[in-house]
C-alpha positions as CSV (number, residue, x, y, z in Angstrom):
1,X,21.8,-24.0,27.7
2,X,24.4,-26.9,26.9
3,X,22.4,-29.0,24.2
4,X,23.2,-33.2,23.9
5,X,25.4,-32.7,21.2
6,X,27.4,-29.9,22.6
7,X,28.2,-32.5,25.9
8,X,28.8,-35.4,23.8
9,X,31.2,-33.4,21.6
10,X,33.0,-32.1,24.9
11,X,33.4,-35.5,26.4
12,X,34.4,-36.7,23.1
13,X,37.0,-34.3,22.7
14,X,38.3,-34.5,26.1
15,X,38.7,-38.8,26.5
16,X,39.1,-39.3,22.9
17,X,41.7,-36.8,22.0
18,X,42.9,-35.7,25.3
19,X,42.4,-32.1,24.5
20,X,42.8,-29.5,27.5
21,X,39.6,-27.8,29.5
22,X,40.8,-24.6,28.0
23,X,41.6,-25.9,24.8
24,X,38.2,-27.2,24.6
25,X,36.6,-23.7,25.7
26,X,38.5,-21.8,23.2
27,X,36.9,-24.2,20.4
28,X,33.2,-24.1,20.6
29,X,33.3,-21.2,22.5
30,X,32.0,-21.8,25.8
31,X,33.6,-21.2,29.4
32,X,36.0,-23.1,30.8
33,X,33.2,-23.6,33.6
34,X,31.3,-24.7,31.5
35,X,33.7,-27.5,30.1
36,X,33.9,-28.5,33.4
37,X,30.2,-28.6,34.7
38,X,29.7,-30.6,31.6
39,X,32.7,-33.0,32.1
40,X,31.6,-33.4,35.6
41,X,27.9,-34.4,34.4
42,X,26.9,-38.0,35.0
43,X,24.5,-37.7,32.0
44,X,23.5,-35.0,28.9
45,X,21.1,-32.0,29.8
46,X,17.9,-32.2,30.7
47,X,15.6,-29.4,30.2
48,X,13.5,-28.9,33.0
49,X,10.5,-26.4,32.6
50,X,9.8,-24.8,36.3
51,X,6.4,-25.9,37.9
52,X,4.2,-22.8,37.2
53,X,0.8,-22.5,38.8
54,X,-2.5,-22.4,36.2
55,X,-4.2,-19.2,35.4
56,X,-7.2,-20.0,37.5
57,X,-5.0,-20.2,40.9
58,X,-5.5,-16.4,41.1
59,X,-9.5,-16.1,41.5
60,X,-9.3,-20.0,43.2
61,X,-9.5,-18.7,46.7
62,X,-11.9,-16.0,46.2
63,X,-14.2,-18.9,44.5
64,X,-14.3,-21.2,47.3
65,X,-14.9,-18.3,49.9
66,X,-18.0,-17.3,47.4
67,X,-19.4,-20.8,47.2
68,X,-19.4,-21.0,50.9
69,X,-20.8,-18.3,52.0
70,X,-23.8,-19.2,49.0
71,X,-23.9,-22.7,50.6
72,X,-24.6,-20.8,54.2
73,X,-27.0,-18.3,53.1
74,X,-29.1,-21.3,51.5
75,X,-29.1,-23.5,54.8
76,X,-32.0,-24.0,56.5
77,X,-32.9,-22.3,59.4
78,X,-32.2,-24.3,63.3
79,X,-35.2,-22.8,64.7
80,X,-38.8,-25.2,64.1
81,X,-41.1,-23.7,62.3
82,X,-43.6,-22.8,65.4
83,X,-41.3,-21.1,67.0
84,X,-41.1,-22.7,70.3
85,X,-37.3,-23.8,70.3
């Protein structure tokens, strides 16, 4: 990945000294694509760290379905106590 310094210095050398894509490319040794992506950039790179679930997602389901079916084994009984309903 392109640090902040690496853009700055690629910008610098482009609009400050006028030097060529390829030119640029050739010294710090990066593609010419990547000169350009980082040319084209409206600011430096950000590192963005992909959304990953936590560790406890996996067994998440299978708790809830356990609690439940705890919560309807414990519920009291519809029928009255005498047995006439």
């Amino acid at each position: 990945m392109l640090g902040v310094e690496d853009w700055a210095e690629i910008r610098r050398l482009r609009r400050a000294e006028g030097m060529p894509i390829l030119a640029i490319a050739r010294v710090m040794g990066i593609s010419r694509n990547t000169v350009k992506r980082a040319l084209a950039a409206d600011g430096p790179p950000r590192y963005q760290r992909p959304v990953r679930g936590s560790i406890v997602d996996a067994v998440e389901q299978r708790r809830a379905v356990a609690l439940t079916v705890v919560r309807l084994r414990r519920r009291p009984s519809t029928a009255s106590p005498d047995g006439l309903a």
